[in-house]
DRENGU-890460 format. One line per field, with one value per residue (C-alpha): x, y, z. Coordinates in steps of 0.02 Angstrom, whole numbers, plus 50000, padded with zeros to 5 digits. Example, Ala and Ser with C-alpha at 12.3 -4.5 7.8 and 13.67 -1.06 7.14 Angstrom:
BEGIN
xx <- (50615  50684) $
yy <- (49775  49947) $
zz <- (50390  50357) $
# end
This chain:
BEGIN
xx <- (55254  55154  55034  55114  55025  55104  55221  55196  55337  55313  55338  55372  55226  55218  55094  55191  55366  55437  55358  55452  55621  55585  55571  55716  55819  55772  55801  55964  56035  56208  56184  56217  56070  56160  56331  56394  56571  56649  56832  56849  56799  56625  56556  56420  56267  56183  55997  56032  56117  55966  55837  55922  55964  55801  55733  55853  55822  55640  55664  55777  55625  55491  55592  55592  55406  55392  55193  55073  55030  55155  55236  55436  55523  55689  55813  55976  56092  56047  56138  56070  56040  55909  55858  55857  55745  55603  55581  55602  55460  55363  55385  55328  55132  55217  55219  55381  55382  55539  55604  55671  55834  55854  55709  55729  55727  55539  55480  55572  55480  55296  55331  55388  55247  55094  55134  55156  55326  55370  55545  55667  55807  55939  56111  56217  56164  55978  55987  56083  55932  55811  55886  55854  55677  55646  55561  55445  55402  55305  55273  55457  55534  55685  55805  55910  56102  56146  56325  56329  56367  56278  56328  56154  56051  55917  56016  56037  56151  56099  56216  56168  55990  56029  56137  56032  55898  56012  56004  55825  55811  55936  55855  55679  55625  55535  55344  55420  55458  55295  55194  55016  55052  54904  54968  54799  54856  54947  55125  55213  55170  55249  55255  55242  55383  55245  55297  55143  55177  55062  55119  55007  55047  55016  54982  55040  54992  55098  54975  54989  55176  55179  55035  55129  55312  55231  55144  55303  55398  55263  55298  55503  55621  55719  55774  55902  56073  56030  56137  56075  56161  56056  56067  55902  55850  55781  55650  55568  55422  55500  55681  55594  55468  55564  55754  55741  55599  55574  55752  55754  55605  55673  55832  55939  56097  56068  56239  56229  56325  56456  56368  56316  56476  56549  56415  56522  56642  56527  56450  56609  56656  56505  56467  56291  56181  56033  56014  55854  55851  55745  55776  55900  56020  56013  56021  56170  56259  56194  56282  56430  56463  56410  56543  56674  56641  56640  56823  56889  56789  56605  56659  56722  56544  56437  56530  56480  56303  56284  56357  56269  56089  56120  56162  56003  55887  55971  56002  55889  56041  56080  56276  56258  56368  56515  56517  56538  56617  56719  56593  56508  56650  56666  56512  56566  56516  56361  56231  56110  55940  55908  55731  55672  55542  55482  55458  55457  55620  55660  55619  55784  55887  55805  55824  56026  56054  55976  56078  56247  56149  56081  55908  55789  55610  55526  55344  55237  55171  55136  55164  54974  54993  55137  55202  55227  55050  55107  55271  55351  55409  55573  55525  55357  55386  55344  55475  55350  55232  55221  55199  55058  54936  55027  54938  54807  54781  54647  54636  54484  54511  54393  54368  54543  54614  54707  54599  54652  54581  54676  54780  54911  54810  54834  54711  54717  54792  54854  54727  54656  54491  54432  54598  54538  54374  54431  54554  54483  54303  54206  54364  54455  54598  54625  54783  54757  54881  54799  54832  54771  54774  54823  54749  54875  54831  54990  54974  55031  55045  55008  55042  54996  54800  54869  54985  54872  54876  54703  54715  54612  54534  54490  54639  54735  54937  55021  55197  55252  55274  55339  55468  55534  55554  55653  55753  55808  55913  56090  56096  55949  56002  55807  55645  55488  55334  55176  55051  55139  55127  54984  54850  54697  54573  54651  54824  54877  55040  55148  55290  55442  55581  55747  55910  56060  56187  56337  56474  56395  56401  56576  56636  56532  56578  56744  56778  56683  56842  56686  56668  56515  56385  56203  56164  56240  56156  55976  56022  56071  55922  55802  55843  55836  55684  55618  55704  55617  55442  55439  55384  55255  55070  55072  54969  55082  55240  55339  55315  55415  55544  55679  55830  55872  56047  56043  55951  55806  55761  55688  55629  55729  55674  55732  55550  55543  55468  55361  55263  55419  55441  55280  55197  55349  55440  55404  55479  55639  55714  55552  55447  55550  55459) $
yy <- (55275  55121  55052  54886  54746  54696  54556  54480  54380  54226  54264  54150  54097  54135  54224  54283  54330  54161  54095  54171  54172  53964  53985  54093  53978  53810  53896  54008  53940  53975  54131  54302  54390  54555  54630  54715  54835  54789  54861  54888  54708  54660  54511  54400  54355  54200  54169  54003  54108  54252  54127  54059  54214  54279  54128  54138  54342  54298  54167  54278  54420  54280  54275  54438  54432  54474  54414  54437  54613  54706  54867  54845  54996  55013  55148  55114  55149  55023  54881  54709  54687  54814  54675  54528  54624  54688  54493  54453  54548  54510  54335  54336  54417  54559  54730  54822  55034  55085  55231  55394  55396  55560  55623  55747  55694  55750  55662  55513  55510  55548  55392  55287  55350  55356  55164  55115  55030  54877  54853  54953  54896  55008  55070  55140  55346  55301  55189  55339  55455  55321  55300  55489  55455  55296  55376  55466  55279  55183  55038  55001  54856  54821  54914  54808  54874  54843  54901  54783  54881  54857  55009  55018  54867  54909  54889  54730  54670  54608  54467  54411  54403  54320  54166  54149  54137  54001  53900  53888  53878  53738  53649  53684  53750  53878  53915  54044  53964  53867  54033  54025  54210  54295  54413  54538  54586  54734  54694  54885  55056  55181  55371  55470  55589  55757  55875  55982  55956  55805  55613  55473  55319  55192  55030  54890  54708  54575  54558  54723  54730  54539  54587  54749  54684  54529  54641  54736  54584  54534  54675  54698  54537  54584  54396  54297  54331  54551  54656  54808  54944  54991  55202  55246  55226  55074  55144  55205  55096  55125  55044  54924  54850  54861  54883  54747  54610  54615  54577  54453  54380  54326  54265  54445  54515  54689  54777  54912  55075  55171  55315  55431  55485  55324  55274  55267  55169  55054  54995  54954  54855  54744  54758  54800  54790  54878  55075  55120  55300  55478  55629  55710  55560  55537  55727  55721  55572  55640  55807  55743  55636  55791  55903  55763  55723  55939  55938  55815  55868  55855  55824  55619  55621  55685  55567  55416  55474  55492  55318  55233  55336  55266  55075  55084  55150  55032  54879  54904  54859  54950  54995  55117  55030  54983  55149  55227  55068  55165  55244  55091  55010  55169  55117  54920  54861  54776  54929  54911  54988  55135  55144  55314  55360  55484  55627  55628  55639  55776  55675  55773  55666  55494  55527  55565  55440  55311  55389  55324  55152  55171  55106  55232  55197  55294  55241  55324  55261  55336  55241  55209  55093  54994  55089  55082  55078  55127  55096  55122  54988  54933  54917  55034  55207  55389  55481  55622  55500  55408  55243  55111  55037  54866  54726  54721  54920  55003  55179  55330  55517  55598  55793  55776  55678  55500  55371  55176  55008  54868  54749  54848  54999  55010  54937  55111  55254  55209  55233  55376  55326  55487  55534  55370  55393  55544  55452  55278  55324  55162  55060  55192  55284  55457  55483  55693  55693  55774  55700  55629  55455  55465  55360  55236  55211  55298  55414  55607  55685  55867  55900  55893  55937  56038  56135  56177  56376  56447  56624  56755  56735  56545  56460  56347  56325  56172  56217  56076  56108  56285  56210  56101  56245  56381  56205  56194  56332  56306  56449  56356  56230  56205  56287  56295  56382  56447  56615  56696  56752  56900  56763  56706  56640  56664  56694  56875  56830  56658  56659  56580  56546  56513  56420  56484  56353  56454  56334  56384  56557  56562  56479  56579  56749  56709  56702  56868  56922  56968  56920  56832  56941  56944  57109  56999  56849  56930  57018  56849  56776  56881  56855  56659  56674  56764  56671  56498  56566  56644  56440  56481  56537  56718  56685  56535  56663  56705  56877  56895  56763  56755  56711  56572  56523  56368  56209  56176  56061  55881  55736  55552  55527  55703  55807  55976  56006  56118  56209  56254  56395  56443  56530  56648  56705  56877  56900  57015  57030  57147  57115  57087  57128) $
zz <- (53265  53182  53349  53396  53492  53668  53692  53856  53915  54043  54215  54386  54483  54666  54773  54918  54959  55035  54877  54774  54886  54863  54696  54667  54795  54681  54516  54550  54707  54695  54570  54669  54725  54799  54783  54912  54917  55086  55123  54932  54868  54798  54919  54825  54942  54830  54821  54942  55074  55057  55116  55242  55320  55292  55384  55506  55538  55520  55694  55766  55778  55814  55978  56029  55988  55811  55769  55649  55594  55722  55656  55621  55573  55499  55421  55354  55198  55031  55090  55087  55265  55228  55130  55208  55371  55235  55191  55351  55424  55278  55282  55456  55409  55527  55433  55379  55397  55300  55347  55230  55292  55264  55387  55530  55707  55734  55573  55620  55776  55694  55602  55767  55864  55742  55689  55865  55809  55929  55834  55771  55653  55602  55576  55678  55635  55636  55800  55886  55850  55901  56071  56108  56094  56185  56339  56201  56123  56236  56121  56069  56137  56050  55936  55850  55768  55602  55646  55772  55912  56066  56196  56270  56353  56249  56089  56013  55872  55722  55694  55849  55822  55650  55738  55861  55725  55634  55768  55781  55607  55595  55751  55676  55851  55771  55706  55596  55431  55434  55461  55332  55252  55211  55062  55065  55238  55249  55210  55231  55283  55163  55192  55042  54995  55029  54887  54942  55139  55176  55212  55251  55283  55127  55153  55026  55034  54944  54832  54779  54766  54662  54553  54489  54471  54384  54253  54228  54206  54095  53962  53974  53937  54090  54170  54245  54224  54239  54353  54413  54483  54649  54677  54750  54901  54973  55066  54916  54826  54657  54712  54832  54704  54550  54577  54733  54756  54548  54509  54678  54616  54416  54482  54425  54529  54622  54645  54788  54729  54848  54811  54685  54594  54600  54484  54338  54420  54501  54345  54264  54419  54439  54229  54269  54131  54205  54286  54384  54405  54404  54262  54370  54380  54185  54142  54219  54164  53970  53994  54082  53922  53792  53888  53871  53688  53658  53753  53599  53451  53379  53210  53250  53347  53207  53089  53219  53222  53043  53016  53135  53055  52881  52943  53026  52895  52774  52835  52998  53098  53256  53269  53381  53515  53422  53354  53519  53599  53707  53810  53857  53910  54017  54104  54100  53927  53956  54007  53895  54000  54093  54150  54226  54350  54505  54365  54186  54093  53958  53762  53710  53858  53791  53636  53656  53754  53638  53478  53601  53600  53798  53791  53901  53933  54058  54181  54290  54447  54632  54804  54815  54657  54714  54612  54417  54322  54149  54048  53892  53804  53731  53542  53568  53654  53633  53723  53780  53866  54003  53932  53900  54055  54136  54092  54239  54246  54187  54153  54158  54132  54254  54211  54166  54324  54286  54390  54387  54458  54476  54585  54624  54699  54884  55022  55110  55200  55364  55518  55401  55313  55259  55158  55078  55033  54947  54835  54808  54724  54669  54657  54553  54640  54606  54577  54593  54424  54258  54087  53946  53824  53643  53495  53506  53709  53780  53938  53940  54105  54134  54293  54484  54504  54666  54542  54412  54377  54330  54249  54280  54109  54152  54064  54135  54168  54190  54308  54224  54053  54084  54197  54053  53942  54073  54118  53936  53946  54007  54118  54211  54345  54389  54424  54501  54421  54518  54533  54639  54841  54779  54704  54775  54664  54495  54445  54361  54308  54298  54420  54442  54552  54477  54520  54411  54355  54443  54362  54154  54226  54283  54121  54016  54087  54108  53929  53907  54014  54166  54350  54402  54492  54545  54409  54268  54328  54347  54180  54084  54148  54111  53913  53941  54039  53875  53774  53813  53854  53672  53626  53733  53715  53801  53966  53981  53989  54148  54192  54348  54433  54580  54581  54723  54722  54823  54756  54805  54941  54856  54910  54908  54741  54703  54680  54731  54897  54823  54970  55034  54944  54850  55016  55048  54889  54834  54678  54663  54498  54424  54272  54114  53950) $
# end
């Protein structure tokens, strides 16, 4: 591809959150800034009734104490009270600890207890767990219902907080809305996902989080009147920064989905034009379509492609949704971007979902860099990389480790120091990933440092790439490639653990007229396993796997907990040659 300059697009000014909810307020007033499904109707919240209920929340919490740099905690489903609390807290200097909703008990309570969290808000589920550990908190004071159900005098309702808040608001009677934010303080505590079994606590300022959804902003013409479709969770930097306060902040709609298989449906219903998402959620909507366009025919398909392959390269016009009109007006008629993050997305899956007229770019970030520090662009992409640098980001390859400086780089760990003096080196944060930068200034990733497989003849193995090959296969639901339980130093032979797709089985033996088993599922997978590794240098190749027929347990942003299987899996299924 010919190396194309960047376009940089204007982008609002504002330095702090109730900055930009001002801005947003002046500019888009009565525009929607959320959607909401309530009792099976979609309920607008506009941009005017946002700030004043996140002024209103914001006195409501000055009351009960709320001050500058207290910890506030809070768990909940993606729903825009969620919201209206983080800008709440935020807007208040206080600092907001979002929780993983899907946490145990115990790491719930690590969370509560390390941050010494003064005020809880949740919903219903989360507030019911909290309550059981109350005698265990000694700092909380308040936990505060987003159900609105009050059946313990320690629980307060959130309504209630937020009229009483009104009326202070309305009265001016508070000090809130006039607080002088400070937007280097720390502005949230974020606990990474811990693929490798570690979480610390990473703190974000506002500075942070504005500088690196303005440089985003800055490089893709996404603007008022956008709709996105909101699936991941909240609590997550790469939903918060780009799927909330960037849309929030360039006066766009965010539409909260039901849940995951009512995506389809959801983004016909709100005609969303925009789709945040990880690999997983896109492999899936791409094969979901292949299957259904295999059920009626490839020929029509292959006809559509080829017609919409010659327009192109002769009149350099893109036809590629009229031609298949009818699956975008499955998914609304407007969607028109999918951007991917959290992992890096198979080329094949961008690539078919652009030929149906889908734009997919993909970006790589962590939560220590608020988080996206590289992107592909709309008109300039590679689908194998992740991206080019965001304007503000700059890049070093240290013996093969991605470093970057810039704005958007955390202030810190959380009350940890030394885990930060080991990642932040001379103002360059290591970001413990391994990769390289092309000619044309575009970023490959290789794979976790951590992961890294050394050989025993000093080569070394990137889990990674392997991974993508074994996943290629459609026997192969997913996999996880490492040196096995018998390595110390160096590895002797590339393991892996396999999940099976059990539904390509069934319909693939059944019309061999056979019943599923384990022995034809080992046997099956052994040839794929060889299969796929054959594009492989040798001491790359899998020499013994197991089988694990459940998925495997992931993270919110749907990585593979990784260390929770590679220090107890002995392999099973013997060495295929």
């Amino acid at each position: 591809m010919r190396k194309l300059e960047d376009k940089f697009y204007p982008v609002e000014p504002f330095k702090d959150f109730r900055e930009m909810l001002l801005n947003s307020r002046q500019k888009w007033g009565t525009h929607p800034a959320f959607m909401e499904k309530v009792d099976n109707e979609w309920r607008p919240t506009t941009f005017n009734k946002l700030f004043y209920s996140v002024m209103s929340l914001g006195c409501g919490l000055r009351s009960l104490g709320m001050n500058r740099q207290m910890n506030v905690a809070f768990a909940s489903e993606n729903r825009i009270n969620w919201c209206i609390t983080y800008l709440a807290v935020a807007c208040g200097n206080a600092v907001c600890v979002p929780i993983d909703k899907e946490l145990k008990s115990q790491e719930f309570f690590h969370i509560l207890y390390t941050t010494q969290t003064e005020i809880f808000v949740g919903s219903q589920k989360y507030v019911d767990m909290v309550l059981e550990m109350t005698g265990s908190l000694p700092h909380l004071r308040h936990i505060i219902n987003m159900d609105d159900r009050a059946e313990n005098s320690m629980v307060l309702k959130f309504t209630d907080i937020l009229h009483d808040g009104s009326r202070l608001f309305d009265k001016d009677a508070s000090d809130y809305p006039y607080t002088v934010i400070e937007p280097d303080l720390p502005t949230c505590i974020l606990f990474t996902s811990g693929t490798t079994g570690t979480s610390k606590g990473v703190m974000l300022s506002q500075s942070n989080i504005i500088a690196d959804l303005r440089a985003m902003l800055q490089v893709i013409p996404i603007r008022h009147p956008e709709v996105f479709l909101s699936v991941l969770p909240l609590h997550h930097t790469y939903e918060c920064t780009c799927g909330f306060l960037g849309p929030v902040s360039h006066g766009m709609t965010v539409a909260f989905a039901e849940n995951l298989k009512r995506i389809p449906d959801n983004l016909q219903e709100v005609h969303a034009t925009i789709l945040l998402g990880v690999p997983l959620l896109y492999d899936a909507i791409y094969r979901r379509i292949m299957e259904r366009i295999a059920e009626k025919g490839m020929t029509k398909f292959r006809i559509g492609k080829g017609i919409a392959s010659f327009t192109e390269r002769l009149f350099h016009k893109n036809i590629r949704r009229q031609v298949f009109k009818a699956l975008h007006e499955r998914f609304g008629g407007r969607l028109k971007l999918l951007i991917s993050g959290g992992a890096a997305i198979s080329p094949e899956i961008t690539r078919g979902l652009r030929e149906l007229g889908l734009t997919v770019i993909q970006g790589y970030g962590l939560t220590e860099t608020s988080p996206v520090i590289t992107l592909n662009r709309v008109h300039n992409f590679k689908d194998d990389s992740a991206g080019l640098p965001l304007p503000g980001a700059e890049f070093k390859i240290d013996n093969g480790e991605i470093c970057v400086r810039g704005p958007m780089v955390m202030l810190g760990y959380y009350n940890n120091p030394e885990a930060t003096a080991e990642v932040i080196v001379d103002g360059w944060f290591h970001t413990g990933d391994l990769g390289f930068i092309d000619a044309d200034g575009f970023l490959f990733i290789q794979g976790r440092k951590k992961a890294v497989i050394v050989t025993a003849n000093g080569k070394n193995v990137y889990p990674e790439e392997i991974e993508y090959q074994l996943n290629r296969s459609p026997f192969i639901l997913e996999s996880l490639v490492w040196e096995g339980p018998d390595a110390h130093k160096y590895c002797e032979e590339v393991h892996a653990i396999i999940v099976p797709d059990i539904a390509y089985f069934d319909q693939y033996l059944t019309k061999q007229g056979k019943k599923i088993s384990e022995h034809e599922v080992e046997e099956i997978l052994k040839q794929e396993v060889q299969k796929q590794c054959s594009r492989l240098a040798n001491y790359k190749r899998v020499q013994r796997f197991t089988v694990q027929w459940e998925e495997f347990e992931k993270t919110t942003t749907r990585k593979i907990k990784r260390y929770l299987y590679t220090s107890k899996i002995r392999p099973v299924s013997g060495k295929h040659e």
